[in-house]
N, C-alpha and C positions, 0 to 999 in steps of 0.2 A: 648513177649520179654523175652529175659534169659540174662545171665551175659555175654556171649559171643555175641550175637548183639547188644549192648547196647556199650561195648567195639571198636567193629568195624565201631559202626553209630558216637560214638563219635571222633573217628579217621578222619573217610572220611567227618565230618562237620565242624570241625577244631576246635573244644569245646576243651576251658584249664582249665577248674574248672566246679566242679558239685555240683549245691547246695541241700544238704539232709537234709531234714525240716519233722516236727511232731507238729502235733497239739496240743497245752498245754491246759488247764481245760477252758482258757478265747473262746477258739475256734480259737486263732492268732496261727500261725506258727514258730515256730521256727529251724534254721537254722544253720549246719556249710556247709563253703563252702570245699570239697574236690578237690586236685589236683589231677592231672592225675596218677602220682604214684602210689599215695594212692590208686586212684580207685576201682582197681580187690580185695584186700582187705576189702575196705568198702562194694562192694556189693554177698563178700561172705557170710562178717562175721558181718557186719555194722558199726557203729561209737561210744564213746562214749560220754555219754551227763552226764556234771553236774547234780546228782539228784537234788536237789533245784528247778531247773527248774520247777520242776511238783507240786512244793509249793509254788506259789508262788501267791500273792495277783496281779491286775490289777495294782499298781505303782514298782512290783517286788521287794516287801519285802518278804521273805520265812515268813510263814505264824505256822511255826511248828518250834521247838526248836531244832533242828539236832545237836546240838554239847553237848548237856546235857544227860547224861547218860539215862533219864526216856524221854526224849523228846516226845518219838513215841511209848510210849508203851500203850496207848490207842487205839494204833489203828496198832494191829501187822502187817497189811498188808503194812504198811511202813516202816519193821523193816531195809529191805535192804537198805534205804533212810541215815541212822545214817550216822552221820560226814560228809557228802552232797558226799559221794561217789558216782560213776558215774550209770547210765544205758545202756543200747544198746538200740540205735536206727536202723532196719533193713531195710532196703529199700526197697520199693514195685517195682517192676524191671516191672510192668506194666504202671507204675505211670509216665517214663517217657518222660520227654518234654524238649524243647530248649526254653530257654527265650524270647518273641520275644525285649525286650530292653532292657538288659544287656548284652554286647558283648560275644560271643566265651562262653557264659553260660548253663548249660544243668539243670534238676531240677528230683527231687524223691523226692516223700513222701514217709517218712517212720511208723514205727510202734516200739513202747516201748516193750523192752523185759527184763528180769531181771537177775540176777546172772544164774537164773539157766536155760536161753534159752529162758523161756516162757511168755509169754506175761503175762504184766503187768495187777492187777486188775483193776490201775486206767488210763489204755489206753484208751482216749474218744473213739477213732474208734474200739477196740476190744469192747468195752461194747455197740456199738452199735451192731454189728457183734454177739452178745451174745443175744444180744435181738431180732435179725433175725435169730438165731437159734432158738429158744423160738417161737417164730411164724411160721418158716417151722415146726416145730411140730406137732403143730397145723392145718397143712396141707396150708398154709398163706403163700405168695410173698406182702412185700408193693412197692406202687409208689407211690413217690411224686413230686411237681409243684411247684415251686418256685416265689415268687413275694416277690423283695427284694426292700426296700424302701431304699435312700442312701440321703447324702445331698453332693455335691463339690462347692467348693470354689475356686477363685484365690489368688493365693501365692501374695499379695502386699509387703509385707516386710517379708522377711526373718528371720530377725535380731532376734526376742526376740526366737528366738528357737535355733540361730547359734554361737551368740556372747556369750564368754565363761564366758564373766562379769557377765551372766544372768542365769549360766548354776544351774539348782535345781534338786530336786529327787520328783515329777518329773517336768519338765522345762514348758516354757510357749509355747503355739502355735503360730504358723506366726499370723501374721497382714492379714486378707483376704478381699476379696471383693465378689458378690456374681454374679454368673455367669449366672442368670435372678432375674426379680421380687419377680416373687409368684404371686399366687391369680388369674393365670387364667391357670385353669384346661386343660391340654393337648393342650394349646396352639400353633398353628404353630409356631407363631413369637417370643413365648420367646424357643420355640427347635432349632430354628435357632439361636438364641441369646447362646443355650447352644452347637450347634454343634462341636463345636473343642473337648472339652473335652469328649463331647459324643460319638467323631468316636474315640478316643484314647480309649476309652472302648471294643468299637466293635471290631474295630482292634486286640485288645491285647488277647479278648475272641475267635477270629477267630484263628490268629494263634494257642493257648493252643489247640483249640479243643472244649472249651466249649460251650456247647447248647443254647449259649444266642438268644432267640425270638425277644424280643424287648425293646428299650429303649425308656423311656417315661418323661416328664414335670409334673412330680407333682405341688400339691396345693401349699406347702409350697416355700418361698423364698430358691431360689436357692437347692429345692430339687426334685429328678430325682429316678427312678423306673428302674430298671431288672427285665423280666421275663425269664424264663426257661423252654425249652422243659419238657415234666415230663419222668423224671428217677427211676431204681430201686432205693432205700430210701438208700443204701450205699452209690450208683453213685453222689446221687442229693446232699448226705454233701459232698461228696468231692469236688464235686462243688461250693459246697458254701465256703469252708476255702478258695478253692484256688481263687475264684473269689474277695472276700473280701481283699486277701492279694495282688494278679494283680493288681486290680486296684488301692489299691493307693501307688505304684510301679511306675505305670504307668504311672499314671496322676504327683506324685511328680515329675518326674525328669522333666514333659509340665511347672511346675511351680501350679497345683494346688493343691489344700490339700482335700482330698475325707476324712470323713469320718462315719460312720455305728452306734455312738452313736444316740442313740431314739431322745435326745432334745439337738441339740446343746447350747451353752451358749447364747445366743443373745435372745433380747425384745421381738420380733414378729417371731415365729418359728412355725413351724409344726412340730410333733412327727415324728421317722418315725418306720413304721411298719416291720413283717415280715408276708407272709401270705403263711401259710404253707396249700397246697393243698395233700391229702392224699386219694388213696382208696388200697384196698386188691383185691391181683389175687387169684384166686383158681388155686393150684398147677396141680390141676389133669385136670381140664378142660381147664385152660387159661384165664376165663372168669372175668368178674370183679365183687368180691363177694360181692360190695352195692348195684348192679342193681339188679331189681327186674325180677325174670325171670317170674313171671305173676301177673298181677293187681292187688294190694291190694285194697278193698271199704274200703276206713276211711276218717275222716273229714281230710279238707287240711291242717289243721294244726297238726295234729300229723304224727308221723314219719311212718308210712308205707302206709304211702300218697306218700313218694318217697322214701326210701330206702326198700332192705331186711332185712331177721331178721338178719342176722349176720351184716350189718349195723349199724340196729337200736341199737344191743348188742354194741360196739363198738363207738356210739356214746353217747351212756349212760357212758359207762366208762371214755369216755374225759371229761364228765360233772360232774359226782361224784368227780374225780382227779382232776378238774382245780385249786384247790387252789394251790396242791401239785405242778402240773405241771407249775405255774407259775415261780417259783424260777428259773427252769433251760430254760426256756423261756425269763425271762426279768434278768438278772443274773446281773444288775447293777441299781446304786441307783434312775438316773436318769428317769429308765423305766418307773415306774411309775406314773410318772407328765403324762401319756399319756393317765390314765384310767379315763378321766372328761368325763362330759356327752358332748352331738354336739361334742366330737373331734375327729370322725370315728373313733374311737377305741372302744372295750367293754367294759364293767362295770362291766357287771355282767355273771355269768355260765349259761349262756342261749345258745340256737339256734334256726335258725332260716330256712323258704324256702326261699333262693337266698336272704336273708337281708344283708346286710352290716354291720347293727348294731348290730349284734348279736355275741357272740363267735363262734360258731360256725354256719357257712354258709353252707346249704347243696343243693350241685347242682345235679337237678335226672337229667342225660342226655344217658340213655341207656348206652353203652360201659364207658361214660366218667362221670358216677355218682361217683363222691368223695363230702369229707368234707373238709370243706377249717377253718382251724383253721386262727382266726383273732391275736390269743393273743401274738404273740411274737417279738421281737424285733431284729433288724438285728444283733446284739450283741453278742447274744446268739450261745452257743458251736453246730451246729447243730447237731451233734453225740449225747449227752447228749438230746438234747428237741428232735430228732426224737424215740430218743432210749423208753422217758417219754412215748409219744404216743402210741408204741407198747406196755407198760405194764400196761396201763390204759387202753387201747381197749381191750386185751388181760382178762383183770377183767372184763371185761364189757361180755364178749364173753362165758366166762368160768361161770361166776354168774347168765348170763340170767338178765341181769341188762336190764332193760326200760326208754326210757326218758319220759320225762313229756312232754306236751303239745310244740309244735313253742312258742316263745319269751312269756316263763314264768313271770309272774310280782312278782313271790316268788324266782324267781332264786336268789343262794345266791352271793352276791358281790367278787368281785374279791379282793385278798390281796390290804390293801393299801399301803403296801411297802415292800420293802425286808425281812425285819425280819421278818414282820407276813408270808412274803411267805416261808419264810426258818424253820419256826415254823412247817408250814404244812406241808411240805415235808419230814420232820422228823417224823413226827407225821403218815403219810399217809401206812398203811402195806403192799397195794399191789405195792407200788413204791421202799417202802422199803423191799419185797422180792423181787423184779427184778433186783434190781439194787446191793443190798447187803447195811447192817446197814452203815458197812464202809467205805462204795466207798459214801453216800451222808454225813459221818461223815465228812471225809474229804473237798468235797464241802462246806460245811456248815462252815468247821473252816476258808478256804481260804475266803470264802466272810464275815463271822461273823470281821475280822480284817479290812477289807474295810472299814464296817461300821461304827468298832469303831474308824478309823482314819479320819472319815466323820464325824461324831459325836464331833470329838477335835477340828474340824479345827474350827477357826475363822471365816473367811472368807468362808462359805460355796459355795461360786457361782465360787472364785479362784479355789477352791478344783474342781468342778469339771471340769474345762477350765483344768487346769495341766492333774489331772487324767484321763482323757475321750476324750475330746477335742482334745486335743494334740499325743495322740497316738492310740486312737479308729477308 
C-alpha cells in the first residue's frame, strides 16, 4: 500500500473518517479520528498527538511534571515532552483496514516520531523493532503464538458507567452478568451458551484479517480463550494491540463488556493468563534454531533432551531474567493475585517438558519446537514483554548461560508484586542495556504513581473495579 492506493480505496469504499491510533506504554491504543481533507496530509506527514499521552499512568494522570521547569530533566530523553507539547504520529500506510462496525470508517496504526522526524526512544513498537534489530545481528528471526486468555460479560445495566451524576476519574463499570458458568473446561454447552458474543469476535477478526485459530470456554466463569496462528514476533504484537482493542469495540456496541485484566473484581474468578509461545529462525537456513538437528543422549529432564544449544542458551536467559521480565509482563497491581500455587499459573522461574506448571513450558516437536512462556498477562504492552524476551535470550545466547535441571525445586520465586517486579527490572543490566537506563526509568515512574495511588485508596477492591475493570 502507498499513499496513493490507500487514497483511491478509500474513495471507491465510500470511507468519511480514518482512524490513526498508536500504541501508548499500557499497550491500549490511542486514537484521532481523520477526515477526508485532512487525509493526503496526515498520511504524508502524520498527525499530531498531545505529548502527555505517552505519560501517562493506567487512570490518565500524566505521571511526570511537564509544566515545571526541572520536570523531565531526569530523564533528557523526554526533554521534547516540556509543557505537554505535541508529537507526530506517522502512519503505517500497510497497517491499513476498514472497520468492520463502525460505519464509512478506515483505520492505521501509526508510529511516534519527534521534533526532529525520528522515532521516539519511548515508541513501544520501535523498541521492539530495536530489539529485532539486535537479534538479526545475531543472525536470529523470532516467531511467536499467541494464546490469549480474556473474560466478557453482558452489559445489564449501563447506567453506573453512563449517568453523569456518577461520572469520576476514573468511573465505575456497567452492572454485568456472565455469559456462562465456569468450571467445566471447554465445555460444548457452556460455548453454546457463549456463542453470540463469541462469533462477534470471529466475525470482527475475520474481517481485520487477523489469524485468529480458535476460540475456546475457559475454566473460569464467563471466561473465554484466543489462539493465534504463529507470526513474526512484530506481526503477532500488532496483533495483539489490535485484537485487544476490536474486541471490546465490538462486543460494547452487542451490549457486552470484554475485558483483558488478569483478575476481574468478583468472589469466585479465574486469573487470566497470556501464554506466549516463542522460537528463533535461522536467517541463513530457514530452520528453526530450538530443534535439535541430531540427538542429544541426556537425562529427560535436562534441557538437551529436547532443545538445541542455542535453545538451551536462550532458555537460560528467560530464566536468569524472569524476575526482571515480570514487570513488563504483568504491568498491573492485580497481576499478581494470579501467582498462588493449584492456580495454573507459575510461581516460581522454573521450566518444564510440556508442564503446565512450570514457567516455562518447552515443546520439542521437530520444525515446531518453541518455549511457551506461562508468565504474562493479557495486560501487558506486548511490544515491551516480547521486546524483554529477546534481550534475555539474547544474554542467555551471548553468555552461554545453562539451565538447571526440568521443574527445579530451588528455582527462585517469582516477584510477589509490582514493586518488588519493578525493583528488578531496574536493578536487572542485561534488560537494562537493551532496553536503555531511561526507557525502563520512565516505565518505572508511570507504574511507581499507580501504585502509590493504590496504596491511598481506601477502598482498595473500588480502586481496582474503577481502574482496571472498567476500562481494561
Amino acid at each position: 500500500m502507498n499513499a496513493d492506493q490507500i487514497l483511491r480505496l478509500v474513495a471507491e469504499s465510500g470511507i468519511e473518517q480514518v482512524r490513526i491510533a498508536w500504541c501508548d506504554v499500557h499497550g491500549e491504543l490511542r486514537a484521532k479520528s481523520i477526515l477526508l481533507r485532512a487525509l493526503p496530509a496526515a498520511l504524508s506527514d502524520g498527525i499530531g498527538m498531545v505529548g502527555t499521552q505517552a505519560l501517562k499512568d493506567t487512570s490518565d494522570r500524566t505521571a511526570f511534571k511537564v509544566f515545571e521547569p526541572d520536570g523531565l530533566a531526569h530523564l533528557p530523553m523526554l526533554a521534547e515532552f516540556a509543557q505537554a507539547s505535541n508529537f507526530t504520529v506517522k502512519p503505517n500506510l500497510e497497517s491499513y483496514k476498514q472497520l468492520p462496525w463502525a460505519a464509512n470508517t478506515a483505520w492505521l496504526q501509526g508510529q511516534m516520531l519527534g521534533a526532529d522526524s525520528q522515532p521516539l526512544a519511548i515508541d513501544s513498537r520501535g523498541i521492539l523493532q530495536k530489539a529485532l534489530d539486535r537479534l538479526k545481528q545475531q543472525g536470529y528471526g523470532l516467531r511467536c503464538g499467541l494464546e490469549i486468555e480474556f473474560h466478557i460479560y453482558k452489559i445489564e445495566n449501563a447506567r453506573p458507567q453512563t449517568d453523569p451524576e456518577l461520572a469520576a476519574w476514573p468511573g465505575l463499570p456497567p452492572a454485568v452478568s456472565m455469559i456462562h458458568p465456569g468450571y467445566r473446561l471447554l465445555s460444548e454447552r457452556w460455548l453454546d451458551r457463549a456463542d453470540e458474543p463469541l462469533q462477534i469476535v470471529r466475525r470482527t477478526c475475520a474481517a481485520l484479517g487477523l489469524p485468529l485459530t480458535s476460540l475456546e470456554v475457559e475454566f473460569g466463569p464467563s471466561q473465554v480463550e484466543a489462539v493465534f496462528e504463529v507470526q513474526d514476533a512484530l506481526a503477532a504484537a500488532d496483533s495483539m494491540v489490535l485484537f485487544r482493542s476490536v474486541a471490546c469495540q465490538a462486543l460494547q456496541r452487542a451490549g457486552y463488556h470484554a475485558t483483558f485484566m488478569c483478575r476481574p473484581p468478583f468472589p469466585n474468578i479465574m486469573s487470566s493468563g497470556w501464554h506466549l509461545h516463542q522460537s528463533l529462525v535461522d536467517l541463513k537456513t530457514g530452520s528453526n534454531a530450538f530443534a535439535q538437528s541430531n540427538p542429544v543422549r541426556a537425562e529427560p529432564v535436562e534441557a538437551p533432551s529436547v532443545l538445541s544449544a542455542t535453545g538451551q542458551h536462550w532458555l537460560a536467559g528467560l530464566l536468569v531474567h524472569a524476575q526482571a521480565i515480570c514487570a513488563l509482563a504483568n504491568p498491573t497491581l492485580d497481576a499478581y493475585e494470579r501467582f498462588r500455587p493449584n492456580a495454573l499459573a507459575p510461581t516460581r522461574a522454573n521450566w518444564g517438558i510440556d508442564s503446565r506448571s512450570a514457567m516455562l513450558r518447552v515443546i520439542s516437536a521437530d520444525s515446531a519446537t518453541r518455549i511457551e512462556n506461562r508468565i504474562g498477562s493479557p495486560l501487558a504492552n506486548p511490544y515491551l514483554y516480547i521486546a524483554s524476551q529477546i534481550h534475555a535470550g539474547l544474554d542467555g545466547i551471548t553468555s552461554r548461560l545453562q539451565p538447571p535441571k526440568a521443574d527445579d525445586a530451588n528455582a527462585a520465586a517469582l516477584p510477589a508484586n509490582l514493586s518488588e517486579a519493578l525493583a528488578s527490572l531496574q536493578a536487572d543490566e542485561a534488560l537494562s542495556q537493551g532496553f536503555g537506563d531511561q526507557v525502563l526509568a520512565w516505565f518505572a515512574q508511570i507504574k511507581s504513581q499507580e501504585i502509590s495511588r493504590h496504596d491511598a485508596a481506601v477502598d482498595k477492591g473500588d480502586w481496582i473495579r474503577r481502574e482496571y475493570f472498567s476500562r481494561l
